[in-house]
C-alpha positions as CSV (number, residue, x, y, z in Angstrom):
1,X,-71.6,59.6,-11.8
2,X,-68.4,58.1,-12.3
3,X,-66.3,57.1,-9.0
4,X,-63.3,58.5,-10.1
5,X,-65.1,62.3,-10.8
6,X,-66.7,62.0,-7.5
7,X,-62.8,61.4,-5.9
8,X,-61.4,63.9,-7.4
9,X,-64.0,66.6,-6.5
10,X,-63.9,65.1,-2.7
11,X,-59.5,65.9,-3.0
12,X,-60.4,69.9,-4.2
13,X,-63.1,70.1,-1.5
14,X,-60.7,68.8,1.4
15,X,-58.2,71.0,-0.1
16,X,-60.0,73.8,0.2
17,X,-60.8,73.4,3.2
18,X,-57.3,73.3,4.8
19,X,-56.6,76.2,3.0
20,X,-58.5,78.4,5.3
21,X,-57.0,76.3,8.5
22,X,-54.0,78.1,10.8
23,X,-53.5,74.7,12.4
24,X,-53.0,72.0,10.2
25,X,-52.4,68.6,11.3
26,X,-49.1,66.3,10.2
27,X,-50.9,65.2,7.4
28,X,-52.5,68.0,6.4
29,X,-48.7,69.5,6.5
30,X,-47.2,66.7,4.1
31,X,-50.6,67.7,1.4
32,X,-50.1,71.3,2.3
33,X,-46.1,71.1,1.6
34,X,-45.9,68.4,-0.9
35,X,-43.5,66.6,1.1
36,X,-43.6,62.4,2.3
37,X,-44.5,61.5,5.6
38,X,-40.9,60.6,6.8
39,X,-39.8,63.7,5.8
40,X,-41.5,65.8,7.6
41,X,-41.0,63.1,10.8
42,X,-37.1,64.5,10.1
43,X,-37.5,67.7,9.8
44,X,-39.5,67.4,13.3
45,X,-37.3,65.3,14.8
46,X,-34.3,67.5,14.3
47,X,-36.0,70.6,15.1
48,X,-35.4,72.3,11.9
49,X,-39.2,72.9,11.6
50,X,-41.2,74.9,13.8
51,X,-44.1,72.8,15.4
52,X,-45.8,71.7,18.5
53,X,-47.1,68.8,20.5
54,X,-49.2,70.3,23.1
55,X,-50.1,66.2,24.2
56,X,-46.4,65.3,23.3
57,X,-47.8,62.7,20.8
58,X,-49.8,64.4,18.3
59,X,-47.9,67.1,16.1
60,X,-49.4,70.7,14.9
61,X,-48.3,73.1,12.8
62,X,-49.3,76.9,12.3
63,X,-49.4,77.2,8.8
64,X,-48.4,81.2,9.2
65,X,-44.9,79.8,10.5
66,X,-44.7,76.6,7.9
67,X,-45.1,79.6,5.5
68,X,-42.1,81.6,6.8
69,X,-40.2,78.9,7.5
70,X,-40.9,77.3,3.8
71,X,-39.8,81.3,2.0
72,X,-36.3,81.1,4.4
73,X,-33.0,82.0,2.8
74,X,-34.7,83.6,-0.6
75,X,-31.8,84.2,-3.1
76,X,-31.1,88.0,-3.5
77,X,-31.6,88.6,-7.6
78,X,-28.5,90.4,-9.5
79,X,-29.9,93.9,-8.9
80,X,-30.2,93.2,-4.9
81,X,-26.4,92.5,-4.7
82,X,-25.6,95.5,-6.7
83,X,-28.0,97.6,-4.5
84,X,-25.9,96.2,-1.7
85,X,-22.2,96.9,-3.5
């Protein structure tokens, strides 16, 4: 088998695998989000994320409140704002 099939099939099975995780890791986070490493490290450091250290070195996240905090301030569509008028 070529190397590069066997890679790529070893990235879908670890992604699947997260997917049914509620605690993902700071890595797992940055895959899961599509984000870079220092930008999550920002978004933790300011507190504008919601997370854990229950060591106070490692960093969690529940992926039920990365979720919410990722579909925060949806834009209201042109019907919403007459609905509202």
């Amino acid at each position: 088998m070529d190397n590069l099939f066997i890679i790529e099939r070893l990235d879908r099975l670890e992604k699947l695998m997260t997917a049914h995780k509620e605690v993902l890791t700071f890595e797992e986070t940055c895959d899961y989000m599509g984000i870079s490493r220092s930008f999550l490290y920002k978004l933790t450091s300011s507190g504008n994320i919601p997370h854990s250290k229950p060591n106070g070195k490692l960093i969690f996240f529940e992926k039920a409140k990365i979720n919410a905090w990722l579909l925060q301030n949806e834009p209201r569509s042109a019907h919403d704002i007459e609905g509202l008028a």
